[in-house]
Structure formats: structure tokens, C-alpha cells
C-alpha positions as CSV (number, residue, x, y, z in Angstrom):
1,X,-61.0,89.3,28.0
2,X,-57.9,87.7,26.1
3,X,-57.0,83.7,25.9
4,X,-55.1,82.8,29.0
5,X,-51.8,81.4,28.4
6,X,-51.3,77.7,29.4
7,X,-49.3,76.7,32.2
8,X,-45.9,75.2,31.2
9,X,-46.3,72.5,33.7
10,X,-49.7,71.3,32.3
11,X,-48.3,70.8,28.8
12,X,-45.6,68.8,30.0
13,X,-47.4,66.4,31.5
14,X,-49.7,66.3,28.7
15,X,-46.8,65.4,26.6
16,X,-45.6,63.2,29.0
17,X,-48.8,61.0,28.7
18,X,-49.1,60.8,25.0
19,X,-47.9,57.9,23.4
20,X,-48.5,59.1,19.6
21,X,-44.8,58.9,17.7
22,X,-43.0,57.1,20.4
23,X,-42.1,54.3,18.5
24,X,-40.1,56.8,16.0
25,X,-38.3,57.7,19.3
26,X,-37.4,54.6,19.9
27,X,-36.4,53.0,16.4
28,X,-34.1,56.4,16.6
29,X,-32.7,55.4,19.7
30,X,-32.0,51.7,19.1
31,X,-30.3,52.3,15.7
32,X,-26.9,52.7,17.1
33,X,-26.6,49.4,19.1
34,X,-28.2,47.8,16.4
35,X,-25.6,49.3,13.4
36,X,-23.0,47.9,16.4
37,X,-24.7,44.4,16.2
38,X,-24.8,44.1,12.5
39,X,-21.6,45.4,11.9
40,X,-19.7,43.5,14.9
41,X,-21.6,40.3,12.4
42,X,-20.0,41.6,9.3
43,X,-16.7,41.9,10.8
44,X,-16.5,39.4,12.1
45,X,-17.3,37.1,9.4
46,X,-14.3,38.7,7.5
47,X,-12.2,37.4,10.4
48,X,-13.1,34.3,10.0
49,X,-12.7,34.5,6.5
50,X,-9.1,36.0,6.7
51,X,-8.6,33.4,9.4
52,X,-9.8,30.1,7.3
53,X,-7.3,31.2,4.6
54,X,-4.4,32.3,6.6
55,X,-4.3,29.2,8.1
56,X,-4.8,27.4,4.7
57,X,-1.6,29.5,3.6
58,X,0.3,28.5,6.5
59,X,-0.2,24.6,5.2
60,X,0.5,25.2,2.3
61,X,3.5,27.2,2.9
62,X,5.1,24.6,5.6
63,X,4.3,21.7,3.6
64,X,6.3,23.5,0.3
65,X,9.5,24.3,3.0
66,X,9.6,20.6,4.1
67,X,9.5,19.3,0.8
68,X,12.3,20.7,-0.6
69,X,14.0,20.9,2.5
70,X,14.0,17.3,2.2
71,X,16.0,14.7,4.1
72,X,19.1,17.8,5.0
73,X,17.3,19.2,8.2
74,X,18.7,22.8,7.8
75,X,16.6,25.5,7.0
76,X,18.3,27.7,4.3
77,X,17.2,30.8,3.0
78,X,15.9,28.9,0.0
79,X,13.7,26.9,2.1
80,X,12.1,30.1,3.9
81,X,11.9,31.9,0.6
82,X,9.7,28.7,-0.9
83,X,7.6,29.1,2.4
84,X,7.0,32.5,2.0
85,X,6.4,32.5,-1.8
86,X,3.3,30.1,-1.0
87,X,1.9,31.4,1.7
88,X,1.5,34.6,0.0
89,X,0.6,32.8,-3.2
90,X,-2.2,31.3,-0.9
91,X,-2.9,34.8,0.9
92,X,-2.2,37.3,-1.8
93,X,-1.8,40.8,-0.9
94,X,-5.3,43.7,-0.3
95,X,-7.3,40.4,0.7
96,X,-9.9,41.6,2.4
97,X,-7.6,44.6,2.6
98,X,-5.4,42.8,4.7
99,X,-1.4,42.7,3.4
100,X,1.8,40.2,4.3
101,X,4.9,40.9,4.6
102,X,7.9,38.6,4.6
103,X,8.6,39.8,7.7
104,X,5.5,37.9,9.0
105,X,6.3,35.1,7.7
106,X,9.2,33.5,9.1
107,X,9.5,30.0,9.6
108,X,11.5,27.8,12.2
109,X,13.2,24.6,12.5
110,X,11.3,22.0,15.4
111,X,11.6,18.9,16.7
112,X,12.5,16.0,14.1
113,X,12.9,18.2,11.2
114,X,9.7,19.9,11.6
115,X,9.2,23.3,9.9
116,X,7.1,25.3,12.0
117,X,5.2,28.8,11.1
118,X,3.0,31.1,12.6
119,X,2.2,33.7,10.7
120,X,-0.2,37.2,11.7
121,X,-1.9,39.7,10.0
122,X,-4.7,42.3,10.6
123,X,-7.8,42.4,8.9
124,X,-9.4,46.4,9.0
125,X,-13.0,46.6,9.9
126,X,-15.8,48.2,7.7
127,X,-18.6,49.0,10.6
128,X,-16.5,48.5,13.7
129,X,-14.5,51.3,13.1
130,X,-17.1,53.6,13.7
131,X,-17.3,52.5,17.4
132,X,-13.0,52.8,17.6
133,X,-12.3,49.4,16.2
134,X,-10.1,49.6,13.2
135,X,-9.3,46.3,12.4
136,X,-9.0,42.7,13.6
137,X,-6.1,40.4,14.5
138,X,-5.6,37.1,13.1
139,X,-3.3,34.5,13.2
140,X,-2.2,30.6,12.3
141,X,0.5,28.2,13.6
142,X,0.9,25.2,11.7
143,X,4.0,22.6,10.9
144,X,4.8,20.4,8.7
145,X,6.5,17.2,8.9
146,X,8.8,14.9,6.4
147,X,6.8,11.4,7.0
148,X,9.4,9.4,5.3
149,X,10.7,6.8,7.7
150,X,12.8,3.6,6.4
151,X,10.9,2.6,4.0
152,X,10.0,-1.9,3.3
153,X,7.8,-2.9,0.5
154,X,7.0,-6.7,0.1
155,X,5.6,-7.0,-3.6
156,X,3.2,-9.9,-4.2
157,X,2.7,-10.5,-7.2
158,X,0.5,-13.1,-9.1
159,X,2.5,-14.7,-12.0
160,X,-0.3,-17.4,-12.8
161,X,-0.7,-18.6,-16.4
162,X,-3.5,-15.5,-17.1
163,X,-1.0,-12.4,-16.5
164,X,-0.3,-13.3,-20.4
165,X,-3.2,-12.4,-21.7
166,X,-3.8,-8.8,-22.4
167,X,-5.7,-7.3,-19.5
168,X,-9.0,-6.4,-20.9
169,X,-9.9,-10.9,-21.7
170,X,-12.1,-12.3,-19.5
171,X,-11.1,-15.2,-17.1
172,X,-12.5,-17.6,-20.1
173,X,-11.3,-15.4,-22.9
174,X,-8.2,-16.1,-21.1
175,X,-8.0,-19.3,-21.5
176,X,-9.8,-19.7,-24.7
177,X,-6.8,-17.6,-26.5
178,X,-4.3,-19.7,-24.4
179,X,-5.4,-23.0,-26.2
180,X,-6.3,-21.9,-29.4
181,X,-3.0,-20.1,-30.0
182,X,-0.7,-22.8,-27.8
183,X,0.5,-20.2,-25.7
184,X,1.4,-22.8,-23.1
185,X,4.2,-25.0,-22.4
186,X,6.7,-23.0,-23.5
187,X,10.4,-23.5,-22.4
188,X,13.6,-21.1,-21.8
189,X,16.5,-21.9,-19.9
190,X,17.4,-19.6,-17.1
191,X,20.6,-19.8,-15.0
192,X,21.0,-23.7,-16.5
193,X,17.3,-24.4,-15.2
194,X,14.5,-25.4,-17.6
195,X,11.9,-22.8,-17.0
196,X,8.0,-23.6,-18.4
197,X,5.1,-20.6,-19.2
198,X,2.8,-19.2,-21.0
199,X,4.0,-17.3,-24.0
200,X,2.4,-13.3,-23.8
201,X,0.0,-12.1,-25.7
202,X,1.8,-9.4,-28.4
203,X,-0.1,-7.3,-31.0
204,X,2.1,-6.3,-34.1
205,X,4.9,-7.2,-32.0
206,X,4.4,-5.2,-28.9
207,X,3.6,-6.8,-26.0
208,X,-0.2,-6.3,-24.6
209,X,0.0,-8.4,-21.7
210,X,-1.1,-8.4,-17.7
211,X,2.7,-9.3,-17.5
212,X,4.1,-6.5,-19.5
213,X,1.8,-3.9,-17.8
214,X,2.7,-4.8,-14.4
215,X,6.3,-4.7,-15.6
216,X,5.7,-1.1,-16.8
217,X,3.9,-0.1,-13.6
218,X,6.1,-1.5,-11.0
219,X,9.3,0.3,-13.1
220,X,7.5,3.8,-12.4
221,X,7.0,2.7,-8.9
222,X,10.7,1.7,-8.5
223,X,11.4,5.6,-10.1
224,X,9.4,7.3,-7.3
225,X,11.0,5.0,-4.6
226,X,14.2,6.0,-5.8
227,X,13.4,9.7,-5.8
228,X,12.7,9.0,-2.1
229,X,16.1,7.7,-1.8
230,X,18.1,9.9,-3.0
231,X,16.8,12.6,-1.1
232,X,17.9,9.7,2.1
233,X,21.3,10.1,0.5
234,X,21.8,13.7,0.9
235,X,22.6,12.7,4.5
236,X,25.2,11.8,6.2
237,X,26.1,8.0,6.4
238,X,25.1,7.0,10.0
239,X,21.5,9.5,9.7
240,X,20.6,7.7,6.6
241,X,17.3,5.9,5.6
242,X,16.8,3.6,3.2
243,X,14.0,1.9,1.0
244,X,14.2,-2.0,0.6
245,X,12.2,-4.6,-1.7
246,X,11.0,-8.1,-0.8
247,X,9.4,-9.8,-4.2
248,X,7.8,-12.8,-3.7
249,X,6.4,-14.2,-7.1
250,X,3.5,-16.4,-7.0
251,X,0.7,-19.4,-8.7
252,X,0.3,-22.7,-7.3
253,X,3.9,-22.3,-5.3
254,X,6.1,-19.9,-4.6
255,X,10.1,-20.7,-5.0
256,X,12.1,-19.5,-1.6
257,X,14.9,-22.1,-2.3
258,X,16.9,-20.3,-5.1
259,X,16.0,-17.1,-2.9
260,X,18.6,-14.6,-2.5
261,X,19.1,-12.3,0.5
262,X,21.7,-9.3,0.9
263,X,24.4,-11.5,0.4
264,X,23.3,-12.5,-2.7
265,X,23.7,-16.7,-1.5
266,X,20.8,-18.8,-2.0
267,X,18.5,-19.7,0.7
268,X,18.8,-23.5,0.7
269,X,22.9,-22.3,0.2
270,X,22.7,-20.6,3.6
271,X,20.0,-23.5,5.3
272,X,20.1,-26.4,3.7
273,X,18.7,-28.2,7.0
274,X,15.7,-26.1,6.2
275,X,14.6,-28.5,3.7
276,X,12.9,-31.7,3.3
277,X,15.5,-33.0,0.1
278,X,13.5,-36.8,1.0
279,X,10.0,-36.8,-0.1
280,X,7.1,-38.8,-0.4
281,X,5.2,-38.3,-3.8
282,X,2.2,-39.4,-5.2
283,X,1.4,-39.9,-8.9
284,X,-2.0,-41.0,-10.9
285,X,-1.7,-44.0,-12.8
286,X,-3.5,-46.2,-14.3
287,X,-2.6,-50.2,-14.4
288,X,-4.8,-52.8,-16.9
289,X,-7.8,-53.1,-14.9
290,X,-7.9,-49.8,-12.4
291,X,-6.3,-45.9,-12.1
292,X,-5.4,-44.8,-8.9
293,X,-2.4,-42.6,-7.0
294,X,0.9,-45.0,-6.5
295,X,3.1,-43.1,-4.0
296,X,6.7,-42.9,-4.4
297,X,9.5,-42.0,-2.0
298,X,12.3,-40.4,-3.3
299,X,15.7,-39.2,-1.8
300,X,17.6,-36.6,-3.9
301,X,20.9,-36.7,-4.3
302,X,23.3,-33.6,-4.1
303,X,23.7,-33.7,-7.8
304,X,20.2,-33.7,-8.4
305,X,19.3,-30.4,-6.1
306,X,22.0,-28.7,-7.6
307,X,21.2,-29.6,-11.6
308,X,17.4,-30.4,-11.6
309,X,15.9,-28.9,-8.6
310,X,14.0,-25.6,-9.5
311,X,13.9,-24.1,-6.4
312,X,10.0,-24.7,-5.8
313,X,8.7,-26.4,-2.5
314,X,5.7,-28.4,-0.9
315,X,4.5,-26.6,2.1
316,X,5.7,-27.4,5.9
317,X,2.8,-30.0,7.8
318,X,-0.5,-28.0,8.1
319,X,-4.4,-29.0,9.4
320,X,-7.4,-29.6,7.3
321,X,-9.2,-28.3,9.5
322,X,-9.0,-24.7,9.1
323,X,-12.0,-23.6,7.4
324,X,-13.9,-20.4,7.0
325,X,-15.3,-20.8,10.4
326,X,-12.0,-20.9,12.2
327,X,-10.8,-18.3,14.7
328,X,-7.5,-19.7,15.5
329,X,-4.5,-22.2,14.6
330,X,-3.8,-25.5,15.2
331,X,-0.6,-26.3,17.1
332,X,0.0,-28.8,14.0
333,X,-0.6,-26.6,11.3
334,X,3.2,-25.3,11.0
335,X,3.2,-23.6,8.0
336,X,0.4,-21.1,9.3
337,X,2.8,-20.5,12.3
338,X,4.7,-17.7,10.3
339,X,7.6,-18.1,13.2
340,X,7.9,-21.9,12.9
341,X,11.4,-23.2,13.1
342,X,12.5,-25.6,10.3
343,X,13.9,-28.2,12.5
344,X,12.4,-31.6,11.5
345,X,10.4,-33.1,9.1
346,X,7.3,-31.7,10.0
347,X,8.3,-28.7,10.0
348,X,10.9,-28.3,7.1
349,X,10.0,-27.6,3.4
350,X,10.1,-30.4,1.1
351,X,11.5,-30.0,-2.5
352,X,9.0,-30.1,-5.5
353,X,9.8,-32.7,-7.6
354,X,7.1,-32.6,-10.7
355,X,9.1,-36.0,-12.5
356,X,7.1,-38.0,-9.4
357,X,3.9,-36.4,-9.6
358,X,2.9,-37.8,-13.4
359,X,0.7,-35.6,-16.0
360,X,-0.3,-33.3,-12.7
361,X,0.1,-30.0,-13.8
362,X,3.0,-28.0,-12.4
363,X,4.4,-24.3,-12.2
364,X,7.2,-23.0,-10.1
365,X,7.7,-19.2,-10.4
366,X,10.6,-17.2,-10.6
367,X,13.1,-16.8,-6.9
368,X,11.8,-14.7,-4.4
369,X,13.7,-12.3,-2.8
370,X,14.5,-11.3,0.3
371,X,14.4,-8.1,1.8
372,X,17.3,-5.9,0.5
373,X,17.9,-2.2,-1.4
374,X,18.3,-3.0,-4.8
375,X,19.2,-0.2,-7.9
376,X,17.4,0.4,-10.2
377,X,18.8,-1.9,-13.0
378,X,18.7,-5.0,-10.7
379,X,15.2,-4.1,-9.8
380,X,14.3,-4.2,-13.4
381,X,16.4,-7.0,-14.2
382,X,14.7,-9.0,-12.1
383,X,11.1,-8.7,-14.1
384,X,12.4,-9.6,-16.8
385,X,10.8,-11.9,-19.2
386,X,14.2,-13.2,-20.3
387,X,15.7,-13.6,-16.5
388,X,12.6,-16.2,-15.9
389,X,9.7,-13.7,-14.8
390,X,7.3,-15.6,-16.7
391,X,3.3,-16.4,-16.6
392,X,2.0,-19.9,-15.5
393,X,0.0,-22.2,-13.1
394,X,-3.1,-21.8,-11.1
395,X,-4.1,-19.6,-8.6
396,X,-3.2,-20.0,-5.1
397,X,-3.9,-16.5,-3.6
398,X,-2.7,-17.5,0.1
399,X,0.8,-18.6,-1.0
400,X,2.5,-15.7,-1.6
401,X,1.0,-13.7,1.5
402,X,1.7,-16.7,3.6
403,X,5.6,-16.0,2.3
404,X,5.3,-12.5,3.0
405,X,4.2,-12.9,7.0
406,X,7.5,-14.9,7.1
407,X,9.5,-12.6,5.6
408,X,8.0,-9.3,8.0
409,X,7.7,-11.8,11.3
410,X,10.3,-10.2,13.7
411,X,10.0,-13.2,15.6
412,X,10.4,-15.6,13.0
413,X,13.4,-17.4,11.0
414,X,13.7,-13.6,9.3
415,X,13.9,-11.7,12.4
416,X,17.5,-9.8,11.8
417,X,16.1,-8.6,8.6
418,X,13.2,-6.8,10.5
419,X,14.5,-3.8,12.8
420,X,12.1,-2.0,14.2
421,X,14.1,0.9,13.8
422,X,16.9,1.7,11.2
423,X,19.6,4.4,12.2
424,X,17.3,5.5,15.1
425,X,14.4,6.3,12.4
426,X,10.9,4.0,12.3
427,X,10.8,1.6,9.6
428,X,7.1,1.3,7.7
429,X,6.9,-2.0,6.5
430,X,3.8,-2.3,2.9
431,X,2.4,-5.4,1.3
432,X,1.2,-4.6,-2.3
433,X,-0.6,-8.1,-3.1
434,X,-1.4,-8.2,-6.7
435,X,-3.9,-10.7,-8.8
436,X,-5.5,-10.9,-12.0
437,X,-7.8,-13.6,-10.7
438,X,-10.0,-15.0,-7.7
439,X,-8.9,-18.5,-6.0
440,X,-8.5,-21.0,-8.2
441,X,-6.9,-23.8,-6.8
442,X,-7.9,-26.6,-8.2
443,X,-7.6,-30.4,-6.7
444,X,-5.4,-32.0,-9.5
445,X,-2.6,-29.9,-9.6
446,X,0.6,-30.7,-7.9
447,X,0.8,-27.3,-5.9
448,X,2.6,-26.3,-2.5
449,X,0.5,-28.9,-0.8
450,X,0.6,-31.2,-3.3
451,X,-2.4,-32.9,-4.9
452,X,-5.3,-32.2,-2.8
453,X,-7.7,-34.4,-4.4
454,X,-5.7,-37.2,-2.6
455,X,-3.0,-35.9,-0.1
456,X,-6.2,-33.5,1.4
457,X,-4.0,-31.2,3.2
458,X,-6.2,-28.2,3.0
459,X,-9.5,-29.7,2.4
460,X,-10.5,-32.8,4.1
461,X,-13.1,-34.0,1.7
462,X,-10.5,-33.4,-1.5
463,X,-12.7,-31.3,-3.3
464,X,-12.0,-28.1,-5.5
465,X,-14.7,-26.0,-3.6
466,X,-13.8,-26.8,-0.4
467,X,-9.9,-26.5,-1.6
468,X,-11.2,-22.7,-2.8
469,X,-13.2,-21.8,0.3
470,X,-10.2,-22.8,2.9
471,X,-7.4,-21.4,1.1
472,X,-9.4,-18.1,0.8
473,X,-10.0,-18.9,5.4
474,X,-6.2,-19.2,5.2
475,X,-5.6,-16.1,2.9
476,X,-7.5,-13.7,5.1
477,X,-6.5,-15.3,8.3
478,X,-2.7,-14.5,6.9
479,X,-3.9,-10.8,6.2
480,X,-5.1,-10.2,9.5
481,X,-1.4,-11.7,10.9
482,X,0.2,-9.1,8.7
483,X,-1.7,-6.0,9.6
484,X,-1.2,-7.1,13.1
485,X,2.8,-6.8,12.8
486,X,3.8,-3.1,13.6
487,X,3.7,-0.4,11.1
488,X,2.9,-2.6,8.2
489,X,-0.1,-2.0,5.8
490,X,-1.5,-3.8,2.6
491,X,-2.6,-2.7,-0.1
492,X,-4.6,-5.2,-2.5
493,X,-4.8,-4.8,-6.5
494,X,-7.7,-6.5,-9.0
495,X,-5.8,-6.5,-11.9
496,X,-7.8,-7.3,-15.7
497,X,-11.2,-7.7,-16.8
498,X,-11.1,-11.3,-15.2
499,X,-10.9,-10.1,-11.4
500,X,-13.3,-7.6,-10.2
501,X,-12.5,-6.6,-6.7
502,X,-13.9,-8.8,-4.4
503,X,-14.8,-8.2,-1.0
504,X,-11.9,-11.0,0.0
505,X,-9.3,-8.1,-1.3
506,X,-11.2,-5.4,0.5
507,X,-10.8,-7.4,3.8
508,X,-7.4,-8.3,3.7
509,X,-6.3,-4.9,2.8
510,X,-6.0,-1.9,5.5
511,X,-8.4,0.1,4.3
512,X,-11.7,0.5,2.3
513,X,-11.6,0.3,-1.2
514,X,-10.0,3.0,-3.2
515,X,-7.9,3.8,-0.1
516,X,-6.0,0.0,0.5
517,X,-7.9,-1.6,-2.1
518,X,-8.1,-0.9,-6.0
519,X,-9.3,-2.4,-9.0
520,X,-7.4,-1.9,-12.0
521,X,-9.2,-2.7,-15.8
522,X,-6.2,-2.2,-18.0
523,X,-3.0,-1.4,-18.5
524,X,-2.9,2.7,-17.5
525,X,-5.5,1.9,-14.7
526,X,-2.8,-0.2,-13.4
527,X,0.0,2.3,-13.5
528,X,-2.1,4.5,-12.1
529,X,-2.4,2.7,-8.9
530,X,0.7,2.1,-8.4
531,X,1.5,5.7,-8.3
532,X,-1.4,6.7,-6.3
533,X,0.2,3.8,-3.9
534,X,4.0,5.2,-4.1
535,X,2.7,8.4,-3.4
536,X,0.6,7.7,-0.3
537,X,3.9,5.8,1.1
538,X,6.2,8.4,0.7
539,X,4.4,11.8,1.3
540,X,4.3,14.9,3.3
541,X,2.4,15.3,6.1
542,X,0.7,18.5,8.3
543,X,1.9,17.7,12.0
544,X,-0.9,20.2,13.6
């Protein structure tokens, strides 16, 4: 009899319980969503890469526009051709097979000058498309801004008796070469006024020293400022900004009577009532049997502030009592009242007069000046060796900030030269404070408060320690005043081998170190952070 054929049914169900090669089955089967996972991965990792550089492009592109846009406001064709050139410069053509066209790129003109971009392009799939997805869309919007606003720098700068040695002596190296050359002492007349310093150090008859670099740097810092400015000037009159200059020279004093504001008048010529022209001086000397301070008071004559007087001052009434540990101000310390009024004799400035003060030693640094534009040829004139921008004295760190928080107070005695706006624009105000040196004030020296050792008007015990420790108190308490004031940063400068940057510096600048704070070794180091300086006050910045 033959084999019987097997029902259909039977073989089926057969089938239908055997589990051999089902996972072949289903590996075949799940290979399609999983080629649409990896490749939706893959593609979209090239989106995000054509999106991270489309959108660096765009920067790029806005921030080219706006510079040389400048301070017009229109947006010519030359502007939205330097756009587009670096945005496709940025996002060349075929990356990631993607292209651009200038007709994706066209910028616009937004609020306060802004340039403004947003910019598109597609970016073609290489596993997507096999499910019907050709490419991918991506896009940036970005702007950039012109940060220039009116434009205040207040430079000060330490003019003590080191700044003529060349940069890389030490603090006693310094002073050695000072001595054993008789560098000091030194005389010039300036504007009919005997001027005394410290000669600067030369090397086959160029000149190597702090003084002469700083010079050199604050030149090239001028020539930036004045690219700034010029670019103000392609504006009309009433839209323009401006950059302005406050120099306040400083050692063991600083000199604000010969000042000279935008009228170019003295300040003691515009306030005489400001000043103390009585005072009450004290010099050491010694009699047959004992040595000891005899005090003196002495009224100058007209003829004498006008022929003699150097311009130099003793600071207004202050406190001893402002120490390291002080969070506030005495009512009675005036002169650390940036906004005090000079109205008696308290408060008023009283004229240096070294001739009472015996063998003390003495140093009155060049005028300041007042806040004011200035050209390039005055602002050079005024550093001038010859024109009585010399080195010498000791170092009183706090003196010269203590001048500048006048000088920026809007509430003060220099109010009307501190808008806070200037035809309708912001004004940034910057302290660049400058030193080759830590505090050195000594207690011997006849200095904006006089001898300390026995008039003990910072330190109450008369020594030079404690004379250190509270004028550094008052030198920070100062910083903190002026980074308090609207829109107004410092920057602090170690200048030489004799003044690593200390954390004092750090803390009274607006920043951390190599931000607000620098330390400069020589000569180029010091140039160099100037620049780095003028360029982080006038740059270009991305709004979004």
C-alpha cells in the first residue's frame, strides 16, 4: 500500500510549534527600525554639527559688520558684504554637503545700532533618506553690538623715586644703584618751579627705565583710545561720544593745586578757599643738650603761593583709627569722605611747605589732571620727562586712589564733570592704578599727612608698620568706594622685578588676576597690558 500524504493542516501546526530559526526571523524583521534608529543618530549628529558652526558663523559674521560699521549706524552694502564674506569664511560651501548663498545671508539694522542675522541652510541626510527624509533644516540668529559707550579713564600712576631704575632691579637693587650712582636729588625747572628726582637709569644712552617704559606703554594706549575716537567722530556733533583722561601722578603726595581742568585754569586759580595757605609744621631739631620736633606756624603770603608753592598738599583732617579691622568711616576722617566739602579748616587742604619740615624727606609729583579729552600731542606732552614727569619719593599707594574717588564721585566737589550719560549714551568710567612697589610709607618723611612719626595721623602709635598696615586698610577701603560708583572698573598693574602682585592689588581690582589684575616683569610685559587693557575697554560685543 503506498505512503499516505500528510495532511496540510498537520504540518502547519507543526511549523507553527517549532521554535528552531526564529531568532533569524526576527533579527530580519527588526533590521529596519533598527537602520531607522542608527541612522536618525547619525543624522542627527550632522545637524548638530551644521548647527554648532552655523551659529559660530553667524558671530563671527555680525561681529565683522559691526566693526566696521563703526560709530555711522547705517548698514551699507559694504557692511553686509563683510558679514557675508565671514560667515561663509566660517561655513564654507559642501560642509557636510550643505551650501550658502548670499541670499541667506542677509543682515539687518536693530535697536541701538545692532546688526542682527539669522541665517538657514539645510543639511541632506545620509540614512534618513531612505525612510523619505532628505535633509535637515538648520538655522542661527545672533547680533552683535558696538559696546563703545563715552569712554573715562583715570590713570594712576606711581612716580616714586624706583620708576627710574630699569624694570628688571629688585626693590634693593633699586636703591643700591640709586646711591651708588647719585641718581637722586636732581633738579630741573619747570614752568619757573624747582622740580627735584631721581635721574633714570640709561644704557649707552637709551633710556631703560620703569619711567620710560610706562611712557612707551601708555603712548600705545593713548593710540588705541584714539582709534576709538575717531570712529566717535564720524558722527554727527550732537550723537557724538567721546574718550576723556584723568592722570593723577603719585609718591608720598599727590599735587591737585597746580591741577588743570577743561579750562585749562589751575585748581587753587578756580578755589582758592579750598586750601589751607596757613599751616602748622613741624620740624626735627636738635638744640645743645636734646633733638626733638619744634612746630612752626606759618602764613603764606600771595607772593609766596604764586613763586614757591609747588602745588603739593597735606591731606584734609582724617582718624587714626582706621585700621585693617575697620568696616566704616569716621564722621571726622574728611579726607576719606570722597564728597567732603572744602569749607573750613578741617576740611580744606593745607599747602606743603618742605622749608618748615627740616632734613624730612620730600617729593611732590607732577599736576594732576582733571578729567578732560586731550590730543594726542598734549597727552604725550604731559609724560614728559622735560615737562616735570619725573621719578621720586616713597610709596604711598592710597594717595593717588584716594584722588581718583574724588575726581569720579558724582556727588562730590567734581560732580559736573561726572554725567552719567553723555549725548544720551552711557559713560564707562576705568581706574588703571599702576605701581612698581608695595606700601612703603615710612614715618619720617614729610608726606600728605605729614610726619607720622610725630603728627600720627594715620597710625596712632607712630610707627612705620602700623603707618604700612593702615594706609594699605585705607587703600582697599578707597577701592571698594570706587567699584561701588556706577559703571566704573579698576584695573591694578605690578610693574618690575620689585613688586610681584600682591593679593592687596587683586582685591582692589574688579576682577581676578589676569582679568583686572596683572603683573608686568619688564618693559614689553608692560606694554602688553596695557593693550590687553585698551582692548577689553573698547571692544565688540555678541548681544545674544
Amino acid at each position: 500500500m503506498g505512503k499516505q500524504i500528510e495532511h496540510p493542516v498537520g504540518l502547519l501546526a507543526r511549523l507553527g510549534k517549532n521554535q528552531a530559526g526564529n531568532t533569524l526571523a526576527i533579527v530580519a524583521a527588526a533590521m529596519i527600525p533598527l537602520a531607522g534608529m542608527i541612522g536618525g543618530g547619525l543624522d542627527i549628529s550632522r545637524g548638530y554639527l551644521g548647527q554648532t558652526r552655523l551659529q559660530q558663523a553667524c558671530d563671527a559674521g555680525v561681529l565683522a559688520g559691526r566693526k566696521l560699521m563703526g560709530t555711522s549706524g547705517v548698514l551699507t552694502s559694504a557692511v553686509t558684504d563683510e558679514v557675508r564674506k565671514y560667515v561663509k569664511f566660517n561655513y564654507p560651501n559642501n560642509y557636510l554637503g550643505s551650501t550658502l548663498q548670499d541670499a541667506n545671508i542677509v543682515p539687518t539694522l536693530g535697536a541701538n545700532d545692532q546688526i542682527v542675522l539669522t541665517v538657514s541652510t539645510t543639511v541632506p541626510t545620509v540614512i534618513m533618506k531612505l525612510f523619505g527624509k532628505d535633509d535637515m533644516t538648520v538655522s542661527a540668529t545672533c547680533s552683535g553690538r558696538n559696546d563703545y559707550s563715552n569712554i573715562d579713564i583715570v590713570l594712576v600712576l606711581d612716580t616714586t623715586g624706583s620708576m627710574a631704575c630699569k624694570p628688571e632691579f629688585t626693590s634693593d637693587e633699586c636703591k643700591n644703584w640709586i646711591y651708588n650712582n647719585n641718581r637722586a636729588d636732581q633738579t630741573m625747572t619747570v614752568d619757573g618751579k624747582t622740580v627735584t628726582y631721581v635721574l633714570e637709569q640709561t644704557n649707552s644712552g637709551a633710556n631703560i627705565s620703569r619711567m620710560q617704559a610706562l611712557r612707551t606703554a601708555l603712548a600705545n594706549l593713548q593710540t588705541q583710545m584714539a582709534t576709538i575716537e575717531s570712529q566717535f567722530n564720524m558722527t554727527e556733533q550732537g550723537k557724538r561720544k567721546r574718550v576723556r583722561w584723568s592722570i593723577i601722578p603719585f609718591s608720598q603726595m599727590v599735587n591737585p593745586g597746580f591741577s588743570t581742568g577743561t579750562a585749562g585754569t589751575t585748581l587753587y586759580t578756580r578755589y582758592p578757599t579750598w586750601f589751607n595757605t596757613t599751616g602748622t609744621y613741624r620740624a626735627y631739631t636738635c638744640g645743645r643738650r636734646s633733638c626733638g620736633y619744634i612746630e612752626d606756624e606759618e602764613g603764606h603770603s600771595s607772593t609766596w603761593m604764586r613763586d614757591t608753592w609747588d602745588g603739593c598738599v597735606e591731606e584734609q583732617s582724617t582718624s587714626n583709627s582706621i585700621t585693617s579691622t575697620s568696616s566704616t568711616v569716621p564722621a571726622t576722617a574728611y579726607d576719606m569722605n570722597y564728597n567732603t566739602v572744602p569749607t573750613s579748616t578741617a576740611t580744606r587742604w593745607t599747602v606743603a611747605d618742605p622749608s618748615k619740615v627740616g632734613t624730612a624727606q620730600y617729593a611732590c609729583p607732577k599736576a594732576m589732571r582733571e578729567m578732560q579729552q586731550m590730543t594726542a600731542s598734549q597727552f604725550n606732552d604731559y609724560f614728559s620727562l622735560t615737562n616735570g614727569f619725573a621719578a621720586n619719593g616713597g610709596t604711598y599707594l592710597d594717595i593717588g586712589l584716594l584722588w581718583a574717588a574724588r575726581l569720579l564721585s558724582r556727588n562730590g566737589n567734581w560732580a559736573s564733570d561726572n554725567p552719567a550719560t553723555y549725548n544720551t549714551y552711557p559713560v564707562n568710567r576705568y581706574v588703571i592704578f599702576m605701581t612698581d612697589g608695595q606700601m612703603d610709607t615710612g614715618n619720617t618723611g614729610y608726606g600728605a599727612y605729614a610726619q607720622e612719626t610725630t603728627w600720627r595721623r594715620v597710625a596712632a602709635n607712630g610707627t612705620v608698620a602700623t603707618s604700612n598696615t593702615n594706609h594699605t586698610a585705607r587703600m582697599l577701603i578707597t577701592c571698594a568706594a570706587i567699584k561701588n560708583m556706577a559703571s566704573t572698573k579698576i584695573y591694578t598693574i605690578s610693574f618690575g622685578a620689585g613688586a610681584p602682585l600682591s593679593q592687596d592689588l587683586i582685591d582692589c581690582s574688579s576682577g581676578a588676576k589676569n582679568e583686572y589684575a596683572f603683573e608686568a616683569a619688564n618693559a614689553s610685559d608692560l606694554n602688553n597690558v596695557f593693550r590687553d587693557i585698551g582692548e577689553n575697554i573698547g571692544s565688540l560685543r555678541l548681544a545674544q
